[in-house]
N, C-alpha and C positions, 0 to 999 in steps of 0.2 A: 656231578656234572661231567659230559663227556668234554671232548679234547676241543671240539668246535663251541658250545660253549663256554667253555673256559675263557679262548680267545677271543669270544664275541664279550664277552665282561670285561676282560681287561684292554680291550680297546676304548669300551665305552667309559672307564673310569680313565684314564687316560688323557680322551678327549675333555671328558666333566673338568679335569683339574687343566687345562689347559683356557677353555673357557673360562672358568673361575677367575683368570691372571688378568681378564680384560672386561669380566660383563662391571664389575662393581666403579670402575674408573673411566669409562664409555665418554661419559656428560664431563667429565672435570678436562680429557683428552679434548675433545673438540670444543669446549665454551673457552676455556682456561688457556690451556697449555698450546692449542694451535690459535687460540685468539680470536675466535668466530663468533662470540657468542652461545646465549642460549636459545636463539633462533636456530642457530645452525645445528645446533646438539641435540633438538627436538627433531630438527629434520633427519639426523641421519638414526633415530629411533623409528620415525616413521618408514626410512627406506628401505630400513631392517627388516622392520613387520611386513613392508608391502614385499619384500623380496620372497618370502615364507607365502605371503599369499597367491601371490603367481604361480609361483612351482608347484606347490602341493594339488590343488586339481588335476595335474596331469602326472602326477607322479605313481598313482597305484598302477594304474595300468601299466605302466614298463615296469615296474614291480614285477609283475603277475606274469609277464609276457618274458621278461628276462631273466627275473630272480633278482634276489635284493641284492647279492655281491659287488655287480658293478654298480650296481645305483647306487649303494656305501661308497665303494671309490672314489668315481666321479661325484659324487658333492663334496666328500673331504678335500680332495684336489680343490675343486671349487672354494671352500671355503678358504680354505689354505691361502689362496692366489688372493681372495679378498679379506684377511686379516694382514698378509702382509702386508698391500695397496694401503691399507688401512692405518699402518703404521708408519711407511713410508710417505703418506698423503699431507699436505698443507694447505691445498685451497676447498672449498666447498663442493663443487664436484667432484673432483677423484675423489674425497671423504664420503657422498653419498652413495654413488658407483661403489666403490669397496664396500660399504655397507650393506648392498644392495646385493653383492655377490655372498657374501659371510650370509645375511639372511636366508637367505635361499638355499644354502649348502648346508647350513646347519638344520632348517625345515627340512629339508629333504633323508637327510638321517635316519631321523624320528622314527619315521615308518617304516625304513629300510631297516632298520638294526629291527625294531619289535617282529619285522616278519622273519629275520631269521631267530629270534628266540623262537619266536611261533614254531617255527620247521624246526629247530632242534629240540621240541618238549614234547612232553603228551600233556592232555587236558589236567591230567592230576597232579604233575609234577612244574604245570606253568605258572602256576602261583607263586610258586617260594620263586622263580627264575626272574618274574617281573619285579619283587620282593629285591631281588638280591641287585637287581640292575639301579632301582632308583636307589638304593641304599649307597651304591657306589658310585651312583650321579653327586648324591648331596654332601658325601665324603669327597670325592673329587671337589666339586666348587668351595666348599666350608675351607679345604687344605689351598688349593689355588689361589682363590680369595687372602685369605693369610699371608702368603707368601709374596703375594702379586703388592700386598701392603707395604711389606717391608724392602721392597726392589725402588717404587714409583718413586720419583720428585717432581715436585711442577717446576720447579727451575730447572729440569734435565732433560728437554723433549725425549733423548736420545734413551730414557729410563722407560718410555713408553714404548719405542721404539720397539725395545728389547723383550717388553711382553708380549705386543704381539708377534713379532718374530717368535717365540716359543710357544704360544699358541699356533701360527702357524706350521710350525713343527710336527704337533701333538696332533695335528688332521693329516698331516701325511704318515705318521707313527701308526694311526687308527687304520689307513687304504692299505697302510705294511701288512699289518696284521692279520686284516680282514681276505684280505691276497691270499694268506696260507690256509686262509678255513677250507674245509669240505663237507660242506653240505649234505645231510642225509636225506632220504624222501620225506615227505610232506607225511607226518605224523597224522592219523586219521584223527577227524573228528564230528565224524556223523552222530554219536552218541549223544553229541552237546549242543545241538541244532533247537535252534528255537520250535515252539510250536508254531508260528507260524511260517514253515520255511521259506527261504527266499524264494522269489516266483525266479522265473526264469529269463534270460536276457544278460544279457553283461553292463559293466559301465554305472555309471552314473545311477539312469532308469531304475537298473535293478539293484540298489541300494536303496533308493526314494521310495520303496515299492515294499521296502521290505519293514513291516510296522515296528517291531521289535528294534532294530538297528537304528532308525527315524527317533524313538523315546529317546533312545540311548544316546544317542547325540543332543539331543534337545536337554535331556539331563548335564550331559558334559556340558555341554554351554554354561548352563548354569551355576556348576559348578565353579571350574575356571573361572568366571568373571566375578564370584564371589568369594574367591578365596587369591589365586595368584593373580589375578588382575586388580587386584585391592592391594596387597601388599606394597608397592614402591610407588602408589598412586596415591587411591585417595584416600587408604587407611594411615598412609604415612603422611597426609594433608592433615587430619583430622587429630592425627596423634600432638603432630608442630602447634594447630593454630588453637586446639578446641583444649585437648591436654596440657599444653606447655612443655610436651615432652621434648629434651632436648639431640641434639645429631648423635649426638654421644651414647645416649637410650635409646633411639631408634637402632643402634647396630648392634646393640645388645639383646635390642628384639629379634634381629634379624637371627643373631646368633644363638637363640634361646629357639627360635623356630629351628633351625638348622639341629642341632646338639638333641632337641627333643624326637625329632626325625630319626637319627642317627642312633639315639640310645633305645627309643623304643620300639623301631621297625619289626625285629624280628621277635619281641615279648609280644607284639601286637601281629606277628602271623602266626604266631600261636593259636588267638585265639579266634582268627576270623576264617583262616584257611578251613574247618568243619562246617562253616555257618552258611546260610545263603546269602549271597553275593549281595541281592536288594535289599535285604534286612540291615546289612554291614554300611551300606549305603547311606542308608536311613538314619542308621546311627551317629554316621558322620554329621549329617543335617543336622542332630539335635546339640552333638558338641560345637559344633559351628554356633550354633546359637547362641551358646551359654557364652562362648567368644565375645559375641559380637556383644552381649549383654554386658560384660565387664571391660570391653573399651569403654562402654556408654556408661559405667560408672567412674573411669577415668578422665572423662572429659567434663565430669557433672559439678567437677569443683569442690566438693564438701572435704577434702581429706587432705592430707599433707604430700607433697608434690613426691616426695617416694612411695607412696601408698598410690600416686596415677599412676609413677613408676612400673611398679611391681605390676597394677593392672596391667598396665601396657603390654609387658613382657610375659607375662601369663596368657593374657591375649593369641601372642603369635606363637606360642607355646602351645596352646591347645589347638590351632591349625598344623602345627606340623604334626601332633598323633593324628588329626584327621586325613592328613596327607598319606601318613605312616599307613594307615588302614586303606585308603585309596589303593594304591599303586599295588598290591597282591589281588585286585578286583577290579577296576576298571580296564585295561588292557589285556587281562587275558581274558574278559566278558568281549569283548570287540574280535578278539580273536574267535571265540566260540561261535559265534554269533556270524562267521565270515562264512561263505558257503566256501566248495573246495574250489580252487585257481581266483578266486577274489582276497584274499587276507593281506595283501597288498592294496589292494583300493580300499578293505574298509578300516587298515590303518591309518592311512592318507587321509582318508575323512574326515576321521576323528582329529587326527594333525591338525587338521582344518579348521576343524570347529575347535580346537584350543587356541592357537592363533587367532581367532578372530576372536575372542572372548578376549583374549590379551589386547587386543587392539583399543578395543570397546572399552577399558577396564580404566584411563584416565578419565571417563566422562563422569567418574563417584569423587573426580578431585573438587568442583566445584562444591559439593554438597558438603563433603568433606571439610573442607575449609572455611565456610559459607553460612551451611545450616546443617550442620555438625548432630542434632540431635533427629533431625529427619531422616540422615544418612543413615545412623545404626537401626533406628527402628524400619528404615528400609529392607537393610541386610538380614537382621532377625526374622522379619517376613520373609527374604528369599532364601534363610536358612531354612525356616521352616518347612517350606514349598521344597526342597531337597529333598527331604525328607517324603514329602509326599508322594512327589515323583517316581522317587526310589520305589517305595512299595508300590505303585502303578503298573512299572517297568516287571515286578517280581510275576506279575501277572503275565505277561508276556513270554516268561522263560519257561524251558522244559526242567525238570526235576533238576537231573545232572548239570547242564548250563548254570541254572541257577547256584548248585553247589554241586562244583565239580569234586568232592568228597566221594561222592555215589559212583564215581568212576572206579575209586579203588575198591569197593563193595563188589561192584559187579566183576571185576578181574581177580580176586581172590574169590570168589563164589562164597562170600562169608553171610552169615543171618539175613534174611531176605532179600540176598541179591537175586531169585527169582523173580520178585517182584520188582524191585529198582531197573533189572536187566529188562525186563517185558516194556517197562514206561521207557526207557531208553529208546526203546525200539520202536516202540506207537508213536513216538513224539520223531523220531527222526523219517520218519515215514510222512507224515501227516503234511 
């Protein structure tokens, strides 16, 4: 890594563990410890999400038009001002107002940090960089989270105080940082251009226009809403009422997803970084599956309440390798996929369409809790359907897009990189 990304990594791990000290204690802070209820605690989850949806449509474009530097700034600032309000807050509005600003600063990130990995890599070398950023997102919150544990009391408002105060911190630590990068030129990537290239126009329009990019979000949608829109919703309804799993097992779900994340990221970009992108995809879908199959035999009752256990936990375990595998291929596929001066807006998008998957993703709490056995054979289906997607989407992509592998073929001129170089070039033409 050069010296720019180096600093863009360790901001963002930075900021991960500074979040980590407040995402897991959010609801017990404003139900509990400021006394509001969990009306109030629901709402300032909601204000959170809606803060991330307001901002993100208009965020690629000053992306594209400014450069991501100050857009990273100005939301950490932002977020900063709203985790500390957040902390300092005791009545229901300043709590959803600060909520409402943290959302939105920490939405607005997303995009900005991925377009300057984007400007600091080449097509071949953006895999392991998206690889190495969620790597040090999930180490960040797993060590945050830990520590944020052993800090809290509910008898101590002033314990919470102090997290987000060092949250807030850790987003001004990140606009430090991000201040000293300098930015190289916009790393070409006409080689990894879909076959259908983006028509022409800016904005919006010319995203909607563009079929390839359109799957590819329609996939992410489903993704997200089937995997981290399930997790503290309605898979962890489904594990409480249908399982009998208990608080104590769901965190060790949590932390078996996290730990499996963290231990097999980089065994598992081993082996996808050669592969094509939609195939790796697909593959997700089928382990997703098999997931969702073994919550469905934790909740089915035949076995001894450590044998749901262990289902449980095996469960979120086998979504975080599919995470693990995700994140060295969804992001820099969005990237590829950007035409040039857009990779800010079709970051943004995607921001977009994960937020709202997120949003959408307590509507599996009823079922979950409810009719518990309709749910998983729901998810199974839409695990499925992942899968199928996925290969749909493979259609769509050019050779090297698809696997950006063939990048380093054609720059070494090794065994038929005349041929790989020629489809390179039909395909970014076309």
């Amino acid at each position: 890594m050069g010296a720019a990304m180096r600093r863009i990594q360790a901001g963002n791990a930075l900021t991960a563990f500074g979040i980590g000290f407040t995402v897991p204690f959010l609801y017990i802070y404003v139900a509990q410890v400021r006394g509001l209820g969990s009306m109030a605690a629901t709402s300032a989850f909601v204000a959170f999400a809606l803060g991330a949806l307001v901002a993100l449509p208009f965020t690629g474009r000053v992306i594209d038009r400014r450069g991501p530097v100050p857009v990273v700034m100005g939301a950490a600032v932002a977020a900063s001002v709203g985790a500390l309000s957040l902390g300092l807050s005791t009545g229901v509005v300043p709590i959803l107002l600060s909520a409402l600003a943290l959302g939105a600063g920490q939405a607005v990130m997303q995009p900005a940090l991925a377009t300057m990995i984007v400007w600091c890599s080449t097509p071949a070398t953006r895999t392991r960089a998206f690889a190495l950023q969620f790597f040090m997102q999930n180490l960040g919150l797993g060590i945050g989270g830990l520590v944020g544990g052993q800090i809290v009391d509910v008898s101590r408002p002033g314990s919470f105080t102090l997290l987000f105060g060092i949250e807030a911190v850790m987003f001004l630590v990140l606009a430090a940082v991000i201040a000293t990068v300098r930015m190289p030129q916009v790393a070409g990537i006409s080689g990894a251009m879909a076959k259908n290239a983006a028509p022409a126009g800016g904005g919006w329009k010319r995203l909607l226009r563009h079929k390839a990019m359109v799957q590819l979000c329609v996939l992410g949608f489903v993704l997200f809403f089937a995997c981290y829109g399930q997790f503290e919703s309605g898979l962890a309804a489904f594990g409480t009422e249908a399982a009998g799993i208990s608080p104590s097992t769901l965190g060790f779900a949590l932390a078996a997803n996290t730990g499996a994340i963290v231990v097999a990221q980089f065994v598992v970009l081993r082996l996808v970084e050669k592969r094509r992108r939609s195939r790796v995809i697909a593959l997700v879908g089928l382990i997703w599956t098999v997931a969702w199959v073994i919550a469905g035999f934790s909740g089915l009752g035949h076995g001894s309440a450590m044998m749901a256990a262990a289902a449980f936990i095996t469960t979120y375990a086998l979504f975080g390798i599919g995470e693990a595998m995700l994140s060295p291929t969804l992001a820099p596929l969005v990237a590829d996929l950007a035409p040039e001066g857009s990779v800010g807006q079709y970051n943004s998008a995607f921001a977009l369409v994960k937020q709202m998957a997120l949003a959408l993703g307590p509507l599996g709490v009823p079922l979950g809790a409810g009719a518990p056995m309709l749910y998983i054979g729901i998810f199974v289906l839409v695990s499925l359907g992942i899968a199928g997607l996925a290969l749909r989407l493979g259609g769509q992509l050019s050779p090297v897009q698809d696997n950006p592998s063939l990048s380093r073929v054609v720059a070494q001129g090794g065994p038929g990189a005349p041929v790989a170089k020629a489809a390179a070039v039909e395909h970014a033409h076309v």
